[in-house]
BALOBA-1460 file (C-alpha; in Angstrom, 3 decimals):
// residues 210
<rec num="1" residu="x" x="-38.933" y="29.788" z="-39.060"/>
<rec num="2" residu="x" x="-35.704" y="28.730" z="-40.958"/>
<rec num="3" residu="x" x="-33.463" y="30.288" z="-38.835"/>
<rec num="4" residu="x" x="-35.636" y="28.461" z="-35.541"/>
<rec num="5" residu="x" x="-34.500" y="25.059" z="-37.567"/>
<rec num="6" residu="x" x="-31.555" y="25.553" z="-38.053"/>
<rec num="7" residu="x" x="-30.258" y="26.285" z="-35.063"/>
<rec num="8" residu="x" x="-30.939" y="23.150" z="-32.906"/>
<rec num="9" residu="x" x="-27.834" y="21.374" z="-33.808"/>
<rec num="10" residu="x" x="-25.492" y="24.447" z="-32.378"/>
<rec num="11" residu="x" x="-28.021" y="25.330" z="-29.437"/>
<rec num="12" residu="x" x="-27.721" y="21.284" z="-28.439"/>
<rec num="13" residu="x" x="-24.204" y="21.093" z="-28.955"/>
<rec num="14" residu="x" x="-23.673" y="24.141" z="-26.437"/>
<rec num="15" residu="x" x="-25.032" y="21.888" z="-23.761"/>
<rec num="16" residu="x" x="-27.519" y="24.209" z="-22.488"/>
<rec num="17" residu="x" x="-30.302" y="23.758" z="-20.647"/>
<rec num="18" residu="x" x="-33.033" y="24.680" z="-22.851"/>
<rec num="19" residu="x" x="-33.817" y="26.747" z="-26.648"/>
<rec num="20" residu="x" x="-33.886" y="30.230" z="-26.853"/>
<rec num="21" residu="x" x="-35.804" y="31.540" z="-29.483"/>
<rec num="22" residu="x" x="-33.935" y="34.918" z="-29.704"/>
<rec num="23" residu="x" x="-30.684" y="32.972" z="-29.852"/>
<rec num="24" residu="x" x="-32.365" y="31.595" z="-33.047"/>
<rec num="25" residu="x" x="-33.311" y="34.770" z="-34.819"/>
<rec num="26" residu="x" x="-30.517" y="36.763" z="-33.589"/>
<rec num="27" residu="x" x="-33.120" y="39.399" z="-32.136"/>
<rec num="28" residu="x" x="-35.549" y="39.942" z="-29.302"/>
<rec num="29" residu="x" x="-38.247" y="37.477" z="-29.474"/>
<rec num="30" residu="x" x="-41.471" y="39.095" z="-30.598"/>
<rec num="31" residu="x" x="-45.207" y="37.903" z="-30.812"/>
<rec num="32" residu="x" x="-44.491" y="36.586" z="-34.439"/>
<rec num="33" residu="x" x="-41.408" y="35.254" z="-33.224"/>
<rec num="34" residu="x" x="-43.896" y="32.720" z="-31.650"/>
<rec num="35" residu="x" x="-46.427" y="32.281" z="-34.351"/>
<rec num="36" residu="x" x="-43.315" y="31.071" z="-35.990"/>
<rec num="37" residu="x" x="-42.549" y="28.816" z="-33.207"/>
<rec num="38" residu="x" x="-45.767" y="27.303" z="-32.863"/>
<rec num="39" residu="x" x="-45.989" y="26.683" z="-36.590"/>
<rec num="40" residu="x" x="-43.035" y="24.448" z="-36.653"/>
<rec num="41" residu="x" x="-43.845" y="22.589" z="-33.553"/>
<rec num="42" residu="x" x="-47.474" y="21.838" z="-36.021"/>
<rec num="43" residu="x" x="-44.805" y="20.502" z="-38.354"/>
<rec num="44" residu="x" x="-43.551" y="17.665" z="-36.975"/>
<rec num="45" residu="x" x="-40.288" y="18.129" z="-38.196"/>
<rec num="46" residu="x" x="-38.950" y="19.307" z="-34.838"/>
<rec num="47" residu="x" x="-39.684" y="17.658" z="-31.558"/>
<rec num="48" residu="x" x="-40.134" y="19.094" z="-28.420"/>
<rec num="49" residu="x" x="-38.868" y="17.830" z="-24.750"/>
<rec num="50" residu="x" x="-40.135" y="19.407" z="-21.932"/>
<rec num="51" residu="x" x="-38.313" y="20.744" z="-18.402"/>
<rec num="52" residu="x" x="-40.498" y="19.230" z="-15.815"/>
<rec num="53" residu="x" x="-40.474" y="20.720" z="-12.361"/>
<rec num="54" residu="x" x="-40.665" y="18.073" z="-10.172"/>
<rec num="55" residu="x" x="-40.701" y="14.694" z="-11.324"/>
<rec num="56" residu="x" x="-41.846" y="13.301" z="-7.926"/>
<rec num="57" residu="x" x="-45.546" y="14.163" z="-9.427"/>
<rec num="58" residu="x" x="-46.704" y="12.886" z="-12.872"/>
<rec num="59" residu="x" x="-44.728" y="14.190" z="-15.887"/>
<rec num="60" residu="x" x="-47.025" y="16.314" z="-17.272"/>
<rec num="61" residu="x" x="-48.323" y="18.096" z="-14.243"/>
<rec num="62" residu="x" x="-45.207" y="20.096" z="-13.869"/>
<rec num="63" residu="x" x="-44.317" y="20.387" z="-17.385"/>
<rec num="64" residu="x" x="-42.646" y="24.311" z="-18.231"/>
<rec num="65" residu="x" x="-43.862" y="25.140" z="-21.052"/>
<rec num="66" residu="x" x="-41.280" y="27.973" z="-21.366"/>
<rec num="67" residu="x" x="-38.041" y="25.366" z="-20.916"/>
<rec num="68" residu="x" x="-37.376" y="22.919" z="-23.495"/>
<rec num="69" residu="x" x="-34.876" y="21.524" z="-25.860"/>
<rec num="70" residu="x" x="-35.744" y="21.061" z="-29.418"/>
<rec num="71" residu="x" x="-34.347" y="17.814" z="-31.627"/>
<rec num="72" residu="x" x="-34.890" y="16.666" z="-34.701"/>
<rec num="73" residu="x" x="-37.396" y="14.267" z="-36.492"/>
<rec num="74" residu="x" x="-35.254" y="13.052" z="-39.004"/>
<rec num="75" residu="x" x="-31.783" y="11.943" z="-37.395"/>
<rec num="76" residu="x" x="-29.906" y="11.758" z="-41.082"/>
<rec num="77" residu="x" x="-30.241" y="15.573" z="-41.467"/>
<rec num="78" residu="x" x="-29.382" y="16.218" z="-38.082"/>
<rec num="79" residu="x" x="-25.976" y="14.746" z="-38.331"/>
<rec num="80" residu="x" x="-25.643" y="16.418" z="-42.234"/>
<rec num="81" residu="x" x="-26.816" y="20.086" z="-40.131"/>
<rec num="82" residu="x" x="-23.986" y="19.011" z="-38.036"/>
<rec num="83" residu="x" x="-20.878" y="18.561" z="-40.359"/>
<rec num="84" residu="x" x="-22.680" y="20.169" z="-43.261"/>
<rec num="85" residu="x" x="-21.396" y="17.817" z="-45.129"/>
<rec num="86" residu="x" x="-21.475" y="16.811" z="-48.983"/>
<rec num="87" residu="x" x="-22.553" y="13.463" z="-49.986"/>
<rec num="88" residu="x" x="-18.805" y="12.009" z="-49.672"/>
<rec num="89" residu="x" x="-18.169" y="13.570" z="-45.975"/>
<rec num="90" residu="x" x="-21.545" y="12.168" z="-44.901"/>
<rec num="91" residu="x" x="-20.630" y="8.592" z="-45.564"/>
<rec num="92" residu="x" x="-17.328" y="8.810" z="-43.912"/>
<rec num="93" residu="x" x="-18.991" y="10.075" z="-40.821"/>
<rec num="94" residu="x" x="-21.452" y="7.706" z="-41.046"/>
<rec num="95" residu="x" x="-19.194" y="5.030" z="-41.274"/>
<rec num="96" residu="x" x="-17.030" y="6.839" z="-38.375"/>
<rec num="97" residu="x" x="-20.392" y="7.091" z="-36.407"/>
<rec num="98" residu="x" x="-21.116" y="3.361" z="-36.775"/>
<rec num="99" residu="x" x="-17.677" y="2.110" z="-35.617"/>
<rec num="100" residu="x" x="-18.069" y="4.676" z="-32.642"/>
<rec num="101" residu="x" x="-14.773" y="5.992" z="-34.220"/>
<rec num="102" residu="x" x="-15.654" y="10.125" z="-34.384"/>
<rec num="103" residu="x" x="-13.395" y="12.152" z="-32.227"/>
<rec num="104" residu="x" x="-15.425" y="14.827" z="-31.212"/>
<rec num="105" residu="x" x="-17.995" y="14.812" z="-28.278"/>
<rec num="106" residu="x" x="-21.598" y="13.937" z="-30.080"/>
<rec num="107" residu="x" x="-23.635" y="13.365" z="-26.838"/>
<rec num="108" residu="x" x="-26.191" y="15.822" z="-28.177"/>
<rec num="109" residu="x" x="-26.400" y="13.897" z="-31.602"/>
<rec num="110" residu="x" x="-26.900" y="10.626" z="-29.544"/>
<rec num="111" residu="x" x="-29.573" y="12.829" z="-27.694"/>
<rec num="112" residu="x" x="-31.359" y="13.193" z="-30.909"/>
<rec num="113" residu="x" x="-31.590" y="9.968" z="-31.978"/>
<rec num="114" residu="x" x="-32.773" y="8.629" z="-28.777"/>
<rec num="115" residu="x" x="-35.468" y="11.700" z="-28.619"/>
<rec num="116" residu="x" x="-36.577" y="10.264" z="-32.125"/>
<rec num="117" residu="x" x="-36.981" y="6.834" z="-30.852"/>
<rec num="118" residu="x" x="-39.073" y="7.620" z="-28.255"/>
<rec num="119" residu="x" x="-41.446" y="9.871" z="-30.296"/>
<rec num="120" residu="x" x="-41.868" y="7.405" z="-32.831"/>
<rec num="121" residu="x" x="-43.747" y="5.251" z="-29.538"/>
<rec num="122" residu="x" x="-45.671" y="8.126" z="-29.462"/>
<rec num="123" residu="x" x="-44.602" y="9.340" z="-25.808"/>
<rec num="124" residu="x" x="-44.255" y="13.353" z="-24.659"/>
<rec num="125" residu="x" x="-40.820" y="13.584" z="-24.135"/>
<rec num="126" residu="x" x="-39.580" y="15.253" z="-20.783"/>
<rec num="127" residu="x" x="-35.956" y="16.226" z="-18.994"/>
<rec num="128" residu="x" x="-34.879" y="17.726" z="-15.621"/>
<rec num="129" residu="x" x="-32.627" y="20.003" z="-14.287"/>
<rec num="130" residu="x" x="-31.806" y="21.517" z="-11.414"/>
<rec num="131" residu="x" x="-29.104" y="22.974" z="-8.959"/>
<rec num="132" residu="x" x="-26.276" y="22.016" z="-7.615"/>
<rec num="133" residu="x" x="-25.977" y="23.088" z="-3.859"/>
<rec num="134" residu="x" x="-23.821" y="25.678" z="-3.313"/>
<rec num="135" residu="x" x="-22.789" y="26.283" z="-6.731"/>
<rec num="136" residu="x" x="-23.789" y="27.544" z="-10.028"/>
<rec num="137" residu="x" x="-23.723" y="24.621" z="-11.798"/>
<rec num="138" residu="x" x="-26.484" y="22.323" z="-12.186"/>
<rec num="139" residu="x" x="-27.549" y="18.689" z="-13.080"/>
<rec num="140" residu="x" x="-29.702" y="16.946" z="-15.790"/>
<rec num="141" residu="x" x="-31.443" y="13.857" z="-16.626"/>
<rec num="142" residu="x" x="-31.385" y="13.526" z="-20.848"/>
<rec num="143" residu="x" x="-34.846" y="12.211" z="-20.876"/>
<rec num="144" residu="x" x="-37.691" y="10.583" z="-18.254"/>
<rec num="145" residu="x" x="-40.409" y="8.204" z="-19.397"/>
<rec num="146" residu="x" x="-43.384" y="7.652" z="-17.015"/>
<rec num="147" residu="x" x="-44.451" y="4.372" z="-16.546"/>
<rec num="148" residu="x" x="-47.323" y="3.413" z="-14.891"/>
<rec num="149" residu="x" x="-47.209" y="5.376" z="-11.518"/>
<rec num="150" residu="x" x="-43.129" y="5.514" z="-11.747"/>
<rec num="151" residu="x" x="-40.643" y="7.236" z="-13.831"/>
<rec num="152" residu="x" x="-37.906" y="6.243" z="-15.451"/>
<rec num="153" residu="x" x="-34.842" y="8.210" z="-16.249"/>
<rec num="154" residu="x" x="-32.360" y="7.902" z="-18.836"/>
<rec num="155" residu="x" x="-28.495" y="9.429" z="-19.643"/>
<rec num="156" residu="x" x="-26.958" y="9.507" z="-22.837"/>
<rec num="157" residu="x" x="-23.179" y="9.491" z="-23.915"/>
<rec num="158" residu="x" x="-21.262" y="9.339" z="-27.443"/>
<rec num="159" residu="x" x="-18.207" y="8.037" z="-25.145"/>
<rec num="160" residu="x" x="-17.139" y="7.127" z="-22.007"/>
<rec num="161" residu="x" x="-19.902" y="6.131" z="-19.502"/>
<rec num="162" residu="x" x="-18.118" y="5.980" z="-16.179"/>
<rec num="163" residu="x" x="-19.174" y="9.433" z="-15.314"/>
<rec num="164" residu="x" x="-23.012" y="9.607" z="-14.742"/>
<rec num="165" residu="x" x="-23.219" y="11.676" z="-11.165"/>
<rec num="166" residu="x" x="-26.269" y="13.849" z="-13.038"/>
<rec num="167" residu="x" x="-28.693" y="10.260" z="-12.766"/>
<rec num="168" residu="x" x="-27.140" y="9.098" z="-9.626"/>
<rec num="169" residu="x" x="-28.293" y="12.041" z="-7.677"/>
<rec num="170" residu="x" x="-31.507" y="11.997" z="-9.495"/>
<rec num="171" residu="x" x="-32.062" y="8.159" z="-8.916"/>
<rec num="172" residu="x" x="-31.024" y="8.843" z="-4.958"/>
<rec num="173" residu="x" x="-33.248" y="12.004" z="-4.935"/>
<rec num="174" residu="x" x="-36.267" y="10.272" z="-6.222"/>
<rec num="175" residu="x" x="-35.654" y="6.812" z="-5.489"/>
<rec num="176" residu="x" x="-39.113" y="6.206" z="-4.149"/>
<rec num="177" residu="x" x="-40.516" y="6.863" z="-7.655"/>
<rec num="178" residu="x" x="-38.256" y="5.173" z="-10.208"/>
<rec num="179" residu="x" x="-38.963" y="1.506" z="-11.478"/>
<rec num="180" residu="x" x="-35.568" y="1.299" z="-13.449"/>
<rec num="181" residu="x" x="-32.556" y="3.857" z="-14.580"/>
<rec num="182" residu="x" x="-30.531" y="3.447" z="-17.982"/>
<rec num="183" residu="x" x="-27.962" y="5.120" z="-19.318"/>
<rec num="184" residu="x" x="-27.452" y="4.595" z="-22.716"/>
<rec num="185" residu="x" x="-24.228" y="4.591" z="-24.961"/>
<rec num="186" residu="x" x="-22.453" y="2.946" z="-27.584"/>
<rec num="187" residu="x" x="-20.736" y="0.488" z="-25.069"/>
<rec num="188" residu="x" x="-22.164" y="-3.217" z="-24.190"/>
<rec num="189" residu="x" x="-24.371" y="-3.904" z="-21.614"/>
<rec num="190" residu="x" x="-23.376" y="-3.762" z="-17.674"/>
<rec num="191" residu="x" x="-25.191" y="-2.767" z="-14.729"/>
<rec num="192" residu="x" x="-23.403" y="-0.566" z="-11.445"/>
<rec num="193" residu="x" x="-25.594" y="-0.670" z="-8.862"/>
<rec num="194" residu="x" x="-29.444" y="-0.257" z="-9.870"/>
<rec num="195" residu="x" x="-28.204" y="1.924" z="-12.901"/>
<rec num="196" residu="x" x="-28.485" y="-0.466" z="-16.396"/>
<rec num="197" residu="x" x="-26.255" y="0.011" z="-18.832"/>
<rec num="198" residu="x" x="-27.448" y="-0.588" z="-22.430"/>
<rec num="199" residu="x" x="-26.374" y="0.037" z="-26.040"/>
<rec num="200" residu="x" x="-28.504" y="2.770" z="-27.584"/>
<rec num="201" residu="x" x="-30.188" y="0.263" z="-30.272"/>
<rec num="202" residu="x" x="-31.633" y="-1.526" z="-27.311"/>
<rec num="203" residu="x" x="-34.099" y="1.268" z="-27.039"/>
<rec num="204" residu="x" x="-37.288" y="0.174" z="-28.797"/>
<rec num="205" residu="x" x="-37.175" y="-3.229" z="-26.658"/>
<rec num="206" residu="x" x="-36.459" y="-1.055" z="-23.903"/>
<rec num="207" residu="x" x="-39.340" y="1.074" z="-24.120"/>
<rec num="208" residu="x" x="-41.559" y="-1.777" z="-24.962"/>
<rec num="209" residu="x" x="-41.532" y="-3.158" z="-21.716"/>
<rec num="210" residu="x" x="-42.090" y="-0.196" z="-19.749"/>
C-alpha cells in the first residue's frame, strides 16, 4: 500500500491520463494488488476522481471505475512528496509557491489542491478525456461538478492561462449542458468569452453557489 501512496505525486506529474496500479508496485497487478487498493481508498488519505464517459448524461452514470487519477487529502505532504524536502526547503517553496514564484510546471500540484477543496464539500470528483480527431493525442477537463441538471467544468494551471483549447472544445462539445466554465489559476479574475477566469482561492465561494 506504501508504494500505491507514494507514487501519486510522480504518476500526476507525468500528465497521464489516469493511475496505474502496476506502475505503483513495479509489478503486474494481482488480486492483492487490489485489496491493497481498496484499503487505501477506505482511508481517506487518498482521493479518488473518476473518468466519466460521457458527460452529456449525469456524472455518475458513466463513471469508469477502472480510469482515475488519485490526489492527495492533505495538500502540505503532497508538495513535501514533491520536493522531498527538509523543514528549511519546505518553507522556501512555500514561500516560492505563495508568490507564484516556482519555476517548474506544478499544474498537477494545483490539481491537488483544488481536488481537496472540492472533497472537503463533500462532492465525487470526476474528469474527462477523450480523442483528438485524427491524432493520438487527446484532451481533458481537470475536474466537472454537476449541478443541478448541468455540469460544470473546470481547468487548472500553475502558470500561464492563455492556452485552454482542452475546455473550449469541451464547453463547444457540450454546450447544451454546461451552466458555467472556470479555469482556475494563480492570475486575477477575467472572463474570454463564456469561460471565467478565477484565482484558485475563489473556489469554496465558487462551489457554494453551484
Amino acid at each position: 500500500m506504501g508504494k500505491m501512496f507514494k507514487s501519486i505525486p510522480s504518476q500526476l506529474a507525468t500528465n497521464k491520463k489516469r493511475y496505474v496500479i502496476s506502475k505503483a508496485t513495479g509489478k503486474r497487478k494481482v488480486n492483492k494488488d487490489l485489496e491493497r487498493f481498496s484499503d487505501l481508498l477506505d482511508s481517506r488519505t487518498v482521493i479518488a476522481c473518476y473518468n466519466t464517459l460521457n458527460p452529456g448524461l449525469a456524472l455518475s452514470q458513466t463513471r469508469d471505475e477502472q480510469t482515475f487519477k488519485l490526489y492527495l487529502s492533505d495538500v502540505g505532504l503532497f508538495t513535501t512528496m514533491i520536493f522531498d524536502s527538509t523543514p528549511k526547503t519546505g518553507d522556501n517553496i512555500y514561500s516560492k509557491l505563495l508568490g507564484d514564484k516556482l519555476s517548474a510546471d506544478l499544474g498537477y500540484l494545483y490539481e491537488n489542491i483544488v481536488a481537496q477543496i472540492m472533497n472537503s464539500t463533500g462532492r465525487e470528483l470526476y474528469y474527462h478525456t477523450w480523442n483528438k480527431d485524427k491524432s493520438t493525442h487527446s484532451y481533458e477537463v481537470d475536474f466537472l461538478v454537476q449541478s443541478g441538471n448541468k455540469i460544470v467544468p473546470f481547468e487548472v494551471k500553475s502558470y500561464s492561462s492563455k492556452i485552454h483549447e482542452s475546455i473550449d472544445v469541451f464547453c463547444k462539445k457540450y454546450s447544451q449542458y454546461i451552466s458555467n466554465s472556470f479555469l482556475l489559476s494563480q492570475k486575477d479574475v477575467s472572463q474570454e468569452n463564456k469561460l471565467k477566469f478565477k484565482p484558485v482561492y475563489i473556489l469554496p465561494f465558487i462551489l457554494e453557489d453551484l
